[in-house]
C-alpha angles and dihedrals in degrees: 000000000000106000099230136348087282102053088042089046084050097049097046089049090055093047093062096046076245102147111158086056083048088052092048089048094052099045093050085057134083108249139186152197139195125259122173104265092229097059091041086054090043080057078225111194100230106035118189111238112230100257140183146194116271131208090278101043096256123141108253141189107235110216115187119202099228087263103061086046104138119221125278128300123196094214100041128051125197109242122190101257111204108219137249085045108243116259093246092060089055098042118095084009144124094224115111112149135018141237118211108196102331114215113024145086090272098030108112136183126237113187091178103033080127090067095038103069094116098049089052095047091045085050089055097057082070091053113088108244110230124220133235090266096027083143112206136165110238116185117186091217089211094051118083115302105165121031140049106310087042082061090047100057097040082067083063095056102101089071091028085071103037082052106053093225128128108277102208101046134113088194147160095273137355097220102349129306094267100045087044099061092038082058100057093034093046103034102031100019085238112150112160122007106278091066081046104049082048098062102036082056090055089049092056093050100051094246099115104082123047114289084224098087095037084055101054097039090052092054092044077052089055100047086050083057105044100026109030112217097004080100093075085055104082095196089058085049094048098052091042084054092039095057091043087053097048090047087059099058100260114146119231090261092052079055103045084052096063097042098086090046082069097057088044083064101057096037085063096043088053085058093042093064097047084060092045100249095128133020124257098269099027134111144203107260106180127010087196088098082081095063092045100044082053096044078058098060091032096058089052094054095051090050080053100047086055092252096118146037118246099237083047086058095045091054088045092059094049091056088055101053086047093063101048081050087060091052108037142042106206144026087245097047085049086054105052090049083052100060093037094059088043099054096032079061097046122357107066104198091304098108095208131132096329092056099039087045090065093033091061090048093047089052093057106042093047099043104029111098097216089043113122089233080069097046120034110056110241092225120032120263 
């Protein structure tokens, strides 16, 4: 079984003799290559490309589809490699020819790829060109597709599809080595495994994004329970809030400080159930689905940036799904405090790309047929 589309798309090609279809296949897909680990930290200037020896004995660069992707390997890291490879990484080289995927159903063999660089430009003027947020469901058809680290990574799904990775994959890398390891050290200032393992402890416990939001919405849990329908009034909400805060020591300017976070709330939820993220009665329950969702992803970058082992990630994930079991009843309960979470951190009423970014995903995980959302129960059976 072809691993992903793309595998499948490859192998059928090949199979044809069709090799212009094969080209355009191959240039619409993210591809790799191999570079030692300790020149691409080094951030050495001129890095050697993993190569092997072709058919013919000549010395190839070998380019793997995401799917064909082997495990990983503590010396070499996958890097994105942009085809047709570009002419100063041929010149002054050994590399002649190039492997796609050796050994298996959809792996071919160039021996001129050197002397094929036009063509192959000329062939990628016919291939669509995707955005930044062009969000699409990948399923590695051989990953995990039922259980419980299926489930896990299904809670990761919401970035998974923005950003056009496989969603079911503990891989060699998430997007490639090197923008892997920008992401954690620009974005979460993680930079070995100790600051990594610090901040995927604070996903999974809920503490990365502010306590504010988790508060209110509990009490707002808490009035739906005692006093069925007074949690649609917000002034009801705001004075519950209101005592529970002031029970808790907070002053009356600590207090005055969280009241307009609850009419944010409802203002988005408003907006929730015109897309179609929540039903027309329903509520968000829990924003902790955003931590999780993102413990997903982040463990996965940190399996890709070499700080972790992969049976530890998969473990990690689990965990993950089993807390958002714990939360929510529902894929479509867990989405919702996702998003919340999500929009209440960054998007600040505008509903611009944060909150587009999680609607599209939603969408497709909810709607596509062959999604995980329609196919792995959120809660065992």
């Amino acid at each position: 079984m072809p691993p992903t589309d793309v595998e499948r798309s490859l192998a059928e090609a090949k199979s044809r003799g069709d090799w212009d279809a094969y080209v355009r296949v191959l240039l619409d897909a993210d591809t790799f290559s191999y570079k030692p680990k300790d020149q691409v930290d080094g951030r050495k200037l001129v890095v050697d490309w993993r190569t092997e020896q072709g058919p013919e004995g000549k010395q190839c660069l070998v380019v793997y589809t995401r799917g064909e992707l082997p495990g990983t390997r503590p010396d070499v890291v996958a890097c994105a490699v942009s085809l047709p490879f570009p002419p100063e990484e041929w010149w002054g080289s050994e590399l002649q020819g190039m492997l796609v995927n050796p050994g298996s159903p959809s792996g071919t063999y160039f021996p001129d790829a050197k002397r094929t660089r036009r063509h192959w430009k000329s062939l990628k003027k016919s291939v669509p060109k995707n955005g930044h947020d062009a969000d699409q469901m990948l399923t590695k058809y051989t990953g995990p597709l039922h259980g419980p680290l299926a489930h896990g990574l299904a809670c990761g799904g919401h970035l998974a599809v923005h950003n056009g990775v496989i969603w079911n994959e503990i891989g060699d890398v998430y997007n490639s080595y090197e923008e892997d390891v920008e992401t954690l050290r620009g974005s979460w200032g993680v930079t070995d495994r100790h600051s990594w393992q610090v901040q995927l402890t604070a996903l999974l416990e809920g503490r990365n994004s502010p306590a504010e939001p988790e508060f209110v919405l509990q009490v707002r849990n808490d009035l739906a329970r005692q006093y069925p329908g007074s949690h649609r009034d917000a002034s009801v909400w705001q004075r519950a809030t209101a005592g529970a805060l002031a029970q808790r020591g907070v002053s009356g300017p600590g207090i005055d400080g969280v009241m307009p976070l609850i009419g944010k709330i409802m203002r988005y939820e408003e907006r929730f159930r015109a897309d179609g993220i929540l039903p027309p009665d329903a509520f968000v329950t829990s924003a902790l689905g955003y931590d999780f969702g993102r413990a997903v992803n982040f463990a996965r970058w940190g399996l890709s940036a070499r700080f972790a082992e992969p049976y530890e990630t998969e473990q990690l994930v689990i965990q993950a799904g089993e807390l958002a079991r714990r939360v929510y009843r529902t894929w479509e309960d867990y989405s919702a405090g996702y998003i919340l979470g999500r929009v209440l951190r960054f998007d600040e009423e505008a509903f611009g790309h944060m909150y587009d970014s999680a609607l599209t995903p939603h969408r497709i995980l909810t709607q596509d047929p062959g999604s995980p959302w329609r196919n792995i129960p959120f809660t065992p059976n």
